[in-house]
BAMAR-39959 format. One line per field, with one value per residue: residue number from 1; x negated, y negated, z negated of N, C-alpha, C, O in turn. Coordinates in steps of 0.2 Angstrom, whole numbers. Each point is the difference from the previous one (the first is absolute). Layout:
# BAMAR-39959
seq	NUM;...
nx	X;...
ny	Y;...
nz	Z;...
cax	X;...
cay	Y;...
caz	Z;...
cx	X;...
cy	Y;...
cz	Z;...
ox	X;...
oy	Y;...
oz	Z;...
END
This chain:
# BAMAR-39959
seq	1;2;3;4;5;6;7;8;9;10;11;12;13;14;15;16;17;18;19;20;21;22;23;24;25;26;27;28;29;30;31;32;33;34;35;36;37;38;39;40;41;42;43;44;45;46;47;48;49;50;51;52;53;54;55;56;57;58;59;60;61;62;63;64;65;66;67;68;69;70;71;72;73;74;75;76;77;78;79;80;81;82;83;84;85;86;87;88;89;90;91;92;93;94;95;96;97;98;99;100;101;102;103;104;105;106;107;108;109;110;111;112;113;114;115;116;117;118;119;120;121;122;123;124;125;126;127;128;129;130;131;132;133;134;135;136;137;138;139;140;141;142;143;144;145;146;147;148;149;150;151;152;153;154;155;156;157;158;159;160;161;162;163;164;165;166;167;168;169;170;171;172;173;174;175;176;177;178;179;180;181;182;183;184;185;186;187;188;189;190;191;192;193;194;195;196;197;198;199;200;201;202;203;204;205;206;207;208;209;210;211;212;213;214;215;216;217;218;219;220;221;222;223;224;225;226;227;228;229;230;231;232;233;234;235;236;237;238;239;240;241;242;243;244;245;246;247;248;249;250;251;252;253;254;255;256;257;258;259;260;261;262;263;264;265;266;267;268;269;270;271;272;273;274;275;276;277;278;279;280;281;282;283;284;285;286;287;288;289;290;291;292;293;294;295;296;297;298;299;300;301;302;303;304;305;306;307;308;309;310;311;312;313;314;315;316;317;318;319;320;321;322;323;324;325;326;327;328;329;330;331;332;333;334;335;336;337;338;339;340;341;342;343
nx	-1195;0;2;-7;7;-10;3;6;-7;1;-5;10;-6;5;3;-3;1;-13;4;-8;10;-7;-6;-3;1;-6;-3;-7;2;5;-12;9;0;0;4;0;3;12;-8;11;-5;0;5;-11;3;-5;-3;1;-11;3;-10;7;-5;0;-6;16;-9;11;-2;-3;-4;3;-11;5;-7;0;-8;5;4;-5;-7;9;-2;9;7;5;-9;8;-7;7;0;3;7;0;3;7;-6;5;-2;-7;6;-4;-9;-8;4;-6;-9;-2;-10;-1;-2;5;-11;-4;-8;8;0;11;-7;-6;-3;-1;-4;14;-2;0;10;6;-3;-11;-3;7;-3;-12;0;2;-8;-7;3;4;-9;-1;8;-10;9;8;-7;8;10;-1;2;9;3;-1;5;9;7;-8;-5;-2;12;-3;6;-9;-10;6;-5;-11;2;2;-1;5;-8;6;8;10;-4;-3;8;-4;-7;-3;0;-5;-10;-3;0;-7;-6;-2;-6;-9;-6;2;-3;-10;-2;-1;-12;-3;8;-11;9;11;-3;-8;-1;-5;4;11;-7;-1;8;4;-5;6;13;-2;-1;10;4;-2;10;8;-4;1;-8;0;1;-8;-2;5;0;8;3;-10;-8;-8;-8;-10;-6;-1;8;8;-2;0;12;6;-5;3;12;6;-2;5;10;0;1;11;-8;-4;3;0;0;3;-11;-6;5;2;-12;-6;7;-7;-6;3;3;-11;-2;2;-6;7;7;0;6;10;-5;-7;12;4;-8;-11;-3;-7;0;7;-2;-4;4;7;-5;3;7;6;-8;5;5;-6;-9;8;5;-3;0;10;6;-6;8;3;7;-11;0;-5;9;-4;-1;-10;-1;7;-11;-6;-4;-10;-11;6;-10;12;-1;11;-8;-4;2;7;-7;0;-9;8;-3;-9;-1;-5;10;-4;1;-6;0
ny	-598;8;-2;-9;8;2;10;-3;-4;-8;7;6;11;-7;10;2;14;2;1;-6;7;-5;9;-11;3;4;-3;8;-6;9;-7;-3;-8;-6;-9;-3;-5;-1;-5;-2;1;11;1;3;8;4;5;7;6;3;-2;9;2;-10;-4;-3;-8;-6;-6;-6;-6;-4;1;6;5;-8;-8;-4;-10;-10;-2;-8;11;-2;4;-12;-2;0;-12;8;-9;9;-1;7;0;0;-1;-6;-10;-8;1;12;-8;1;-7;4;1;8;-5;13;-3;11;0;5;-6;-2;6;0;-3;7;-9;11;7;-3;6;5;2;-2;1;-7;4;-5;-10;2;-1;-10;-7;6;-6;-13;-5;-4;-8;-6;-1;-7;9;3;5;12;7;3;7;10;4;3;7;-3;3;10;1;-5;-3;10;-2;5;11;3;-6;5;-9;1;-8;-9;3;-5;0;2;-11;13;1;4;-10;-9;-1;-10;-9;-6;-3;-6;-7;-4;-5;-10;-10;-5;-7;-12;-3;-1;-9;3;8;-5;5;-7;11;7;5;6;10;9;6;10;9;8;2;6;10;0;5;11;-3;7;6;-10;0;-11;7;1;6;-2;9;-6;11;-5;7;-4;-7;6;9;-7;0;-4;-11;-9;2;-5;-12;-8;0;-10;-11;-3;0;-10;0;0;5;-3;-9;0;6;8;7;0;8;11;-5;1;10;9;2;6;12;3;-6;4;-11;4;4;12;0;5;10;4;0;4;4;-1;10;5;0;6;11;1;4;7;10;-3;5;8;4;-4;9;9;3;2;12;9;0;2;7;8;-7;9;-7;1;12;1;-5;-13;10;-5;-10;7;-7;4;-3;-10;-4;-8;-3;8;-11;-4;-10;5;-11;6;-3;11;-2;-7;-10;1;9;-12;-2;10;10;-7;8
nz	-854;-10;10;-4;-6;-1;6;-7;-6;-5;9;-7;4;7;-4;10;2;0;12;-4;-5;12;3;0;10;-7;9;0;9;3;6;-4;-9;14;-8;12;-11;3;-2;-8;-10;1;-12;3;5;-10;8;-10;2;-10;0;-5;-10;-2;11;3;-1;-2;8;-10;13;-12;-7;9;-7;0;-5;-5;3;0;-8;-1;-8;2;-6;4;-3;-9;1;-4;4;-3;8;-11;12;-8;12;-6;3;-1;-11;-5;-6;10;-12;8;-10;-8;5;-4;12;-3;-9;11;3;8;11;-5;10;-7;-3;8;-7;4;-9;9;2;11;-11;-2;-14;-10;1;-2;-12;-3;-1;-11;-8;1;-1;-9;-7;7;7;1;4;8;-3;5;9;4;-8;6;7;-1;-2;11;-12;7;-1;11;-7;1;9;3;3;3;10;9;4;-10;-5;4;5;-8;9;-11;-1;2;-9;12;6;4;-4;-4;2;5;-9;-8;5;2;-8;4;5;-7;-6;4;0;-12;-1;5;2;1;-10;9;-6;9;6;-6;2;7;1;-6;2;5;-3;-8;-3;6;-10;1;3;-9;-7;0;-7;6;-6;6;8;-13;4;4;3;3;-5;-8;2;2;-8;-8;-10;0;3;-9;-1;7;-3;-8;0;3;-4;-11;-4;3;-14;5;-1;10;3;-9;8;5;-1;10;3;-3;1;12;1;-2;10;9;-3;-1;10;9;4;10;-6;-1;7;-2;0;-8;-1;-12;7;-2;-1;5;10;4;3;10;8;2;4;10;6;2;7;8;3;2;9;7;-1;4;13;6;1;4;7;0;-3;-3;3;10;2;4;8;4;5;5;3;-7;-10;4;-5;-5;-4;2;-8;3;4;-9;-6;-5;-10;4;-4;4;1;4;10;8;3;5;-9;3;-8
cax	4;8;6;3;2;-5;4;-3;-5;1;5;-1;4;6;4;8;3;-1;-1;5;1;1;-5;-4;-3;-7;-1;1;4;-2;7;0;5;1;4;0;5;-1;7;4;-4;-3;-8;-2;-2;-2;4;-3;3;-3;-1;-5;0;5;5;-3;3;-2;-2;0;-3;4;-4;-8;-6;-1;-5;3;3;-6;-3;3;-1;0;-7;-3;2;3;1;4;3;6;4;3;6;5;9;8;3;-4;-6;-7;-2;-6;-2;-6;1;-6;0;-7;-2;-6;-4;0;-3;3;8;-3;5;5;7;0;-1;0;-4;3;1;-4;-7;0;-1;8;2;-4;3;6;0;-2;4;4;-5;-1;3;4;-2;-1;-7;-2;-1;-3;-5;2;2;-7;-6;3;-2;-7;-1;-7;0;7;3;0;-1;3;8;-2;0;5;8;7;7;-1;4;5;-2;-4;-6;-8;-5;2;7;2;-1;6;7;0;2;8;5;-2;1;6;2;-1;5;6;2;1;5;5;-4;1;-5;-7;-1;-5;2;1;-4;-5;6;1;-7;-1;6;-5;-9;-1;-2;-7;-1;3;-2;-9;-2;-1;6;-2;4;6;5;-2;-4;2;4;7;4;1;0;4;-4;4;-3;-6;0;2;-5;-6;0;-2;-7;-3;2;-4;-3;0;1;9;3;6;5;7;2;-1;6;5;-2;4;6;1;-3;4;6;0;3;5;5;-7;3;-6;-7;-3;2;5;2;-4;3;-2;0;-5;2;6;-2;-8;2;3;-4;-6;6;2;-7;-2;5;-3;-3;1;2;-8;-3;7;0;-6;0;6;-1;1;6;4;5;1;-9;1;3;-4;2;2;10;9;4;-3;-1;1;-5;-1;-3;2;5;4;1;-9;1;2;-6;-1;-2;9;-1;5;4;1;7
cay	1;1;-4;1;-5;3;5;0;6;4;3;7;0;3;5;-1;2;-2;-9;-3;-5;-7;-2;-2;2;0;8;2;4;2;-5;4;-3;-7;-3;-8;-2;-7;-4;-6;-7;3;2;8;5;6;6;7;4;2;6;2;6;2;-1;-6;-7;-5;-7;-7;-6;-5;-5;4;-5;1;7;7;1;2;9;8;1;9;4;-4;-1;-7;-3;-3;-2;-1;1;5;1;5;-5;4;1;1;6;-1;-4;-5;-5;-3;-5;-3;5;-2;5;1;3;7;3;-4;2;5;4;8;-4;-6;5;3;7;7;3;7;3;3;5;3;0;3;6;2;-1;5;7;1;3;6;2;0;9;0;-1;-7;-3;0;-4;-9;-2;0;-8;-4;-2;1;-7;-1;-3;-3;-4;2;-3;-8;1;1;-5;-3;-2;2;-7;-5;2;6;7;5;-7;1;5;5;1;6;7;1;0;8;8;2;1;7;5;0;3;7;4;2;4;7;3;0;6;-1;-8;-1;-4;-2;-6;-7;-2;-4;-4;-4;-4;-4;-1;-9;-2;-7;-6;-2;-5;-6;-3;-2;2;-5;-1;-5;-5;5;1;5;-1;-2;8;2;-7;2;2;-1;5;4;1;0;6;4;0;4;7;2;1;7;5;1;1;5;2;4;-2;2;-9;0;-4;-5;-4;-2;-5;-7;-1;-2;-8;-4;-3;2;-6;3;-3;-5;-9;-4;-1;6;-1;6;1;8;4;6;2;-2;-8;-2;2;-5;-8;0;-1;-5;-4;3;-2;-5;-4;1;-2;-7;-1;0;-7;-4;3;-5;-5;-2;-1;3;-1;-2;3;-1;-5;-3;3;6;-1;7;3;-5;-1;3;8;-1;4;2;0;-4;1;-2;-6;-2;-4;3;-2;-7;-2;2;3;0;5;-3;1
caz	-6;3;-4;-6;-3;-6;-5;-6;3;-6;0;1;4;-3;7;2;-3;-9;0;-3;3;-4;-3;4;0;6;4;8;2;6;4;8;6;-4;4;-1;1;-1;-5;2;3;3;-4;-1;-6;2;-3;-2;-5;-4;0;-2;-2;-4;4;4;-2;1;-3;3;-3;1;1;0;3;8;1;-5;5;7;-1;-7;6;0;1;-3;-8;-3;-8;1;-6;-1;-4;1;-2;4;0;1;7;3;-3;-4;1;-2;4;1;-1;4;4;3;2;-3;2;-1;-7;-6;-3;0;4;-2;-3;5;6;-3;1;-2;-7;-1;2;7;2;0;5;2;-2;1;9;3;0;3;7;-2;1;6;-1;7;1;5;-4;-7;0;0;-5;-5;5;1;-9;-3;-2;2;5;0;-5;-8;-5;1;-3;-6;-5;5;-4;5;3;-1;-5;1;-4;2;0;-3;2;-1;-4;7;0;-6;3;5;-4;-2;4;2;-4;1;11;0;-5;1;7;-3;0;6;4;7;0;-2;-6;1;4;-3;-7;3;2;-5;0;8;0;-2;2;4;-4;-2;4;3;-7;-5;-5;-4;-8;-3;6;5;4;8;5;7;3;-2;4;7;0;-6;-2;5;4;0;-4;6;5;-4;-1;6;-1;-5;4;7;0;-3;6;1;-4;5;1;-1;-5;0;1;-5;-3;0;-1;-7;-2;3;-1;-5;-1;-1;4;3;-3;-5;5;4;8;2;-5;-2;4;-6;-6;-1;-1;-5;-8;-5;-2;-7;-5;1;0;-6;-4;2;-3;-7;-2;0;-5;-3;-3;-2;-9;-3;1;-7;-7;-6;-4;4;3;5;3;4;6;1;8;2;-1;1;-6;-6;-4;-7;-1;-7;-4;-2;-2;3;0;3;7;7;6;1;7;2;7;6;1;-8;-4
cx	7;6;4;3;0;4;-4;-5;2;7;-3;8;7;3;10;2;2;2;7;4;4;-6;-7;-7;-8;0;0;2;-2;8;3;6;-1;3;-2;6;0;7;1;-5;-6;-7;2;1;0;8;-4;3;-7;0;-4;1;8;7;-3;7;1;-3;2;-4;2;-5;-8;-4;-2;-3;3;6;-3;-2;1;3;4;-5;-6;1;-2;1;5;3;8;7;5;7;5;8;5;0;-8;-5;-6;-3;-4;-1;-6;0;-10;-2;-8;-2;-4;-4;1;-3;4;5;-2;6;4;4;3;5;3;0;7;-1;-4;-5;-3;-2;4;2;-2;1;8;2;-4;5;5;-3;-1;7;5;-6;-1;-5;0;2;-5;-9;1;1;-7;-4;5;-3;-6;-1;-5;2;7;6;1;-2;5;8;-1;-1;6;6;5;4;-4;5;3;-4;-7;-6;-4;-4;2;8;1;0;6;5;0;-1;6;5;-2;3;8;3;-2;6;8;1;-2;4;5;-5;-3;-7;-4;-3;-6;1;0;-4;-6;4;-1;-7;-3;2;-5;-6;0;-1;-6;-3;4;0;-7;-1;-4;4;-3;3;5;4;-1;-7;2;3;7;8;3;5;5;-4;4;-4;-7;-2;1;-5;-6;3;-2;-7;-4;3;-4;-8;0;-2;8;4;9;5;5;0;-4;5;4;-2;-1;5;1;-3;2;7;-2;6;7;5;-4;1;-5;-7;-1;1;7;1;-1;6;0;2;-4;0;5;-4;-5;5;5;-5;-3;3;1;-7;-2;8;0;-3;0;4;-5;-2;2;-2;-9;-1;7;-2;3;8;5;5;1;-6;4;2;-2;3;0;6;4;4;-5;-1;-1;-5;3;-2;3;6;6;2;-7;1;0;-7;-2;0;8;-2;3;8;3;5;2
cy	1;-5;1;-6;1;0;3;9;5;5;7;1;1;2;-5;0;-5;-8;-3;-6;-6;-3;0;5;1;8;1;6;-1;-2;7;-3;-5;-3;-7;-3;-7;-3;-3;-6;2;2;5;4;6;6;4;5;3;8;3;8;3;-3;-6;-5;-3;-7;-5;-3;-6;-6;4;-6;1;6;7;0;4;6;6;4;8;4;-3;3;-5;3;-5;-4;-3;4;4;0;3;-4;4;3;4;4;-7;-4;-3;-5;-3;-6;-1;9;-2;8;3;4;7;2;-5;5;10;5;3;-4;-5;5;7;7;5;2;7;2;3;4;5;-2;3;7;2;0;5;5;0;2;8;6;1;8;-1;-3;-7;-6;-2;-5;-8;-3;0;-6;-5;-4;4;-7;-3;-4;-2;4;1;-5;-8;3;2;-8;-7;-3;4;-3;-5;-3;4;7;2;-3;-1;2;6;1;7;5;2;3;5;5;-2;1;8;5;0;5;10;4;0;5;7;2;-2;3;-2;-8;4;-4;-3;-7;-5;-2;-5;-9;-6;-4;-4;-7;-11;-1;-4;-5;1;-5;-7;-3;-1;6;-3;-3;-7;-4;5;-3;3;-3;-2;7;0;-4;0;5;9;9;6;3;4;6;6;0;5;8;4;2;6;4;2;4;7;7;4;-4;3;-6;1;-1;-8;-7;-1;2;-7;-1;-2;-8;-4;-2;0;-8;2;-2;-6;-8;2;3;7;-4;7;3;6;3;8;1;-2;-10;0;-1;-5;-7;1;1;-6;-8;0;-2;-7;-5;1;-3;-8;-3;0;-6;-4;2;-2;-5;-3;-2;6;-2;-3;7;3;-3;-5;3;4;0;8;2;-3;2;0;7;0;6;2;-1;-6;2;-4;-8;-4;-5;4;1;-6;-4;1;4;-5;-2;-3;-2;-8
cz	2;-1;-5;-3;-7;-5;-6;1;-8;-1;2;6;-3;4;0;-7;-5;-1;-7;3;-4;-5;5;-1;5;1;5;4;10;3;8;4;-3;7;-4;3;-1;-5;4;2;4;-1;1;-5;2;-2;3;-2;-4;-1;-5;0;-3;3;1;0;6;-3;6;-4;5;3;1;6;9;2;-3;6;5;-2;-3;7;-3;-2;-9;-9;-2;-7;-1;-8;-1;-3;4;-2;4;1;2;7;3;-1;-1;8;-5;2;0;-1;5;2;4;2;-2;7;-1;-7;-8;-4;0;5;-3;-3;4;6;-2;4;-1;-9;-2;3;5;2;2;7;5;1;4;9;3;-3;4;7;-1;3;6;2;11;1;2;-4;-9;4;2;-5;-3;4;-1;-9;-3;0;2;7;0;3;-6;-6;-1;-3;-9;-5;1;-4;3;2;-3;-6;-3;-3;1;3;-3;2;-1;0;10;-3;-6;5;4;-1;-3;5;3;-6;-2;4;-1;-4;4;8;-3;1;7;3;6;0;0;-5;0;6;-3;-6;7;4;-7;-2;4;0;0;4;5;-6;0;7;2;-7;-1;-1;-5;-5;0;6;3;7;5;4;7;4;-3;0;8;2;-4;-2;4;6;0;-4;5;3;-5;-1;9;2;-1;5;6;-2;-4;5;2;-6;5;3;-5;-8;-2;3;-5;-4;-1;0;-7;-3;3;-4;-8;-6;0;2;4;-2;-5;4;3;7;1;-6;1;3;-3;-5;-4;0;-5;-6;-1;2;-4;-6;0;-3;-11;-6;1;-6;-7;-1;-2;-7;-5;-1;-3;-7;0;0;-5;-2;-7;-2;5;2;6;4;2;8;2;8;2;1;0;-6;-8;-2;-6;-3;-9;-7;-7;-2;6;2;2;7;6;2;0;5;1;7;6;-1;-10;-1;0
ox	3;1;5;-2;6;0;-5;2;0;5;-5;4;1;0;3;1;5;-1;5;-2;3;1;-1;-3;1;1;4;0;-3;6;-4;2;-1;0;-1;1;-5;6;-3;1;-3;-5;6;-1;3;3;-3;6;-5;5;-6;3;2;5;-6;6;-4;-1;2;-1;0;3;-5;2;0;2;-2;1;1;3;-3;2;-5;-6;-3;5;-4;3;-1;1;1;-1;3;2;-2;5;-1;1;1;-4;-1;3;1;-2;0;3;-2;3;-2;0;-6;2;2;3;-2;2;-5;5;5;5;1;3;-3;0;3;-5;-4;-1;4;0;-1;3;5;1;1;4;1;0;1;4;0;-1;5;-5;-5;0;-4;-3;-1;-3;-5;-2;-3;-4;-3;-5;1;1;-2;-5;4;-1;4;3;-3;5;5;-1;1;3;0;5;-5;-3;-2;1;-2;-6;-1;1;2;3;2;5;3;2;3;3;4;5;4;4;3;2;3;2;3;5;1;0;6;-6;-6;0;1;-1;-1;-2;-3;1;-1;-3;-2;0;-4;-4;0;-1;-6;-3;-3;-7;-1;3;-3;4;-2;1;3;3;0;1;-4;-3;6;5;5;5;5;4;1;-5;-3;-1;-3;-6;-3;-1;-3;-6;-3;-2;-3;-3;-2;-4;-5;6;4;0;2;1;1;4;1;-2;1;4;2;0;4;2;0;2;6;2;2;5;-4;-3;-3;-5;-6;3;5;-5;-3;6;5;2;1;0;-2;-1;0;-1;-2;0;-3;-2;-3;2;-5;-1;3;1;-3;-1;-1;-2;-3;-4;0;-5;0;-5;6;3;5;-3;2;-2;6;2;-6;6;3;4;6;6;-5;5;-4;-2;-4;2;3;2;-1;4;-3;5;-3;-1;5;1;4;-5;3;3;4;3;6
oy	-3;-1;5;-6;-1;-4;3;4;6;-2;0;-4;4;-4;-2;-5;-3;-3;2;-5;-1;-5;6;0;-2;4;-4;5;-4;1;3;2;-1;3;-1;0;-3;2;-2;-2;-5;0;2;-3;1;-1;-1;1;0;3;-3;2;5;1;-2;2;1;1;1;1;-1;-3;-2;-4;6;5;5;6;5;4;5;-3;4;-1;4;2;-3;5;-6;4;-6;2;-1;-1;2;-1;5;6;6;2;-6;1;-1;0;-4;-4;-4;5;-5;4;-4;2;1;4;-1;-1;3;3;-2;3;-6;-2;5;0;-1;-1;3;1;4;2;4;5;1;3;5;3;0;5;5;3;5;5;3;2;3;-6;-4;-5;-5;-4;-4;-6;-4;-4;-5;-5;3;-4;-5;-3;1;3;-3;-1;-5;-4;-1;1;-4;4;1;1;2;-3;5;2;0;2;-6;0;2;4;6;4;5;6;5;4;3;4;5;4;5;5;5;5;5;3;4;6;-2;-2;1;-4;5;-6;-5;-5;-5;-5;-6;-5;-6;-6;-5;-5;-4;-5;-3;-5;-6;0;-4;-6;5;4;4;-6;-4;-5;3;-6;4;-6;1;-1;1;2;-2;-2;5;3;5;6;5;2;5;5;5;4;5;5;3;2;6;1;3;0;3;4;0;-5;-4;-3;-2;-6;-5;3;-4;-7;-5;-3;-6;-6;-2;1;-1;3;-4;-5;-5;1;1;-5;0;2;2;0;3;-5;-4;-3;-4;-5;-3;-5;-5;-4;-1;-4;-4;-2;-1;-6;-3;-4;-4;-6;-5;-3;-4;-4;-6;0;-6;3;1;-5;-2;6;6;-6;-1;6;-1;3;1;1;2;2;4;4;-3;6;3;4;-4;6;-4;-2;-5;0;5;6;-3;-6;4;3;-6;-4;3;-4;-1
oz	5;-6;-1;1;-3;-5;2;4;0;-4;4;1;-4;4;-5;-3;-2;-5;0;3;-5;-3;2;-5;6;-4;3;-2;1;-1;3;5;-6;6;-6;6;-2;0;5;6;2;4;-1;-6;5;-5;6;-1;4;0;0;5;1;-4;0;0;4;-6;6;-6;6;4;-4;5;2;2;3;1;2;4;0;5;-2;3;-4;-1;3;-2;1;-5;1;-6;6;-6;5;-4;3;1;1;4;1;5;-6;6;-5;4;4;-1;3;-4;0;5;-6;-4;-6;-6;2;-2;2;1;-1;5;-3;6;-6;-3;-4;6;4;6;5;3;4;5;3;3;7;4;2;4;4;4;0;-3;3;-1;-3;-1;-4;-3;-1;1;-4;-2;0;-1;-6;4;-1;4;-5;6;-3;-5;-2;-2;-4;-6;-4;-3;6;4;-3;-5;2;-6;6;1;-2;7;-6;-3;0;0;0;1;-1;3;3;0;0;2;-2;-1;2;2;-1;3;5;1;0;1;2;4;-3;0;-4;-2;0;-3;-2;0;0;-1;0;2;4;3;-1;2;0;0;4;1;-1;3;-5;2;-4;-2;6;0;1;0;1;3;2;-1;2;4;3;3;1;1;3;-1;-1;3;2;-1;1;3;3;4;1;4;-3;3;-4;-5;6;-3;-5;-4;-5;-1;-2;-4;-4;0;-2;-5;-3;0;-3;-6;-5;0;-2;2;-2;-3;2;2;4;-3;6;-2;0;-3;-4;-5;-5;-4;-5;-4;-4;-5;-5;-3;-3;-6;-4;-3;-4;-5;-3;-2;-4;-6;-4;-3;-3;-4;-2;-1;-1;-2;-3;0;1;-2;0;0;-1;2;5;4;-2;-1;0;1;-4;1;-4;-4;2;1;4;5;-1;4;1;1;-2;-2;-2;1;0;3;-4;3;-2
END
């Protein structure tokens, strides 16, 4: 039986979003970080963080049972019963009063595990037309083996997170991301003669694909992988287009070199991890596009995790600053989370 500390069983699930705050509540949620820590007097207690469909919480448990210390585990769902509050200084916080590891068939995944906005068939659609649209053979066949969902690393980019946090930290969110950024990077290299507009659409789609190995693909135990821990997704992205490349026949050196150049510097500076900044046209264009849609989207999720009728998100580590969202009237609340960087 799982450790439990027998949290009332008469309860429907409640998303993040919808938690009231200051009034106690039973529901559950998908553990992916725990830290055990010790108080003043040297009794144990838990810090977490909660996760569901609808984003993600920190929590504290102040007096959890030994066995609930010993086994909870990332990865883990919990039935949790307690109370939702938001502190000035610290943002939104679940404090756990009692808490029991549930079994696989208790809860129901899809409110656990959040999924791209957008459909998968529109996505689909949209990633063949941009393959469509690279017109240089060798490229157009690297791009069709590279993302056939019948093998890797297609099948794994077709359902893969774009980050662990910050942006695009779903199901499907890689392939979200690598086409807007493709369909960017495509549009603004239309108006520079002197750009391979097909380069930077395979470049722009290329640009991630080390995440189908260096991220879970498991939403139920996100994080990196041992590859990806080692070895980081830069690399692992240079090794995998090189690969497919070697399966193409006559693939050309010189534009398979700057193509991996595009993946290599696509970071855009080596203090955030390229090894070599964009030397090309073609590099400039997808790490600014890339650069430039990742801190949209990050504004995106900031604004889905607000609260109704807030102004201002909580901190947005992308852009080393809150994201004014507008909302409400002028005398609405700022945000609720302090930051780093607090007024």
């Amino acid at each position: 039986m799982n450790p439990t500390e027998s949290p009332a069983e008469t309860t429907d699930k409640i998303l993040i979003t919808d938690l009231p705050e200051g009034r106690e509540v039973v529901t559950y949620f998908l553990c992916t970080e725990k830290e055990v820590a010790t108080d003043r007097n040297g009794k144990a207690y838990l810090r977490f963080k909660l996760r569901d469909a609808s984003g993600e919480i920190k929590a504290i448990h102040f007096d959890p049972a030994e066995d609930v210390v010993a086994a909870l585990a990332p990865g883990d769902v919990v039935k949790v019963g307690g109370t939702y509050s938001v502190h000035p200084q610290y943002g939104p916080q679940f404090q756990v009063k009692r808490l029991r590891i549930m079994e696989p068939d208790e809860y129901d995944e899809g409110l656990l595990v959040p999924v791209s906005p957008v459909d998968s068939a529109e996505l689909a659609e949209r990633l063949t037309k941009l393959i469509d649209a690279v017109d240089e053979p060798h490229l157009h066949a690297l791009l069709e083996l590279t993302f056939d969902p019948s093998r890797e690393p297609g099948a794994a980019f077709a359902i893969a997170p774009a980050a662990v946090k910050n942006h695009h930290a779903y199901l499907r969110g890689l392939l979200e991301h690598s086409i807007i950024v493709a369909e960017v990077a495509g549009g603004v290299a239309a108006n520079f003669a002197e750009v391979d507009r097909g380069l930077v659409i395979a470049g722009a789609l290329l640009h991630d694909i080390g995440k189908t190995q260096s991220y879970s693909t498991n939403m139920m135990a996100p994080g990196f992988t041992d590859a990806g821990r080692l070895h980081g997704e830069i690399v692992i992205g240079h090794d995998i287009v090189r690969g497919v490349t070697e399966e193409v026949p006559g693939f050309p050196v010189e534009l398979g070199s700057r193509l991996r150049h595009i993946i290599v510097s696509h970071h855009g500076e080596k203090e955030k991890g390229s090894p070599v900044i964009p030397a090309t046209r073609e590099a400039v264009i997808v790490h600014f596009c890339d650069d430039m849609t990742a801190r949209v989207g990050a504004i995106d999720e900031a604004e889905r995790h607000a609260p109704s009728g807030d102004r201002w998100s909580a901190w947005v580590g992308m852009l080393g600053n809150f994201a004014y969202l507008g909302n409400g009237s002028d005398d609405a609340p700022s945000g609720s989370a302090g930051s780093p960087g607090d007024e």
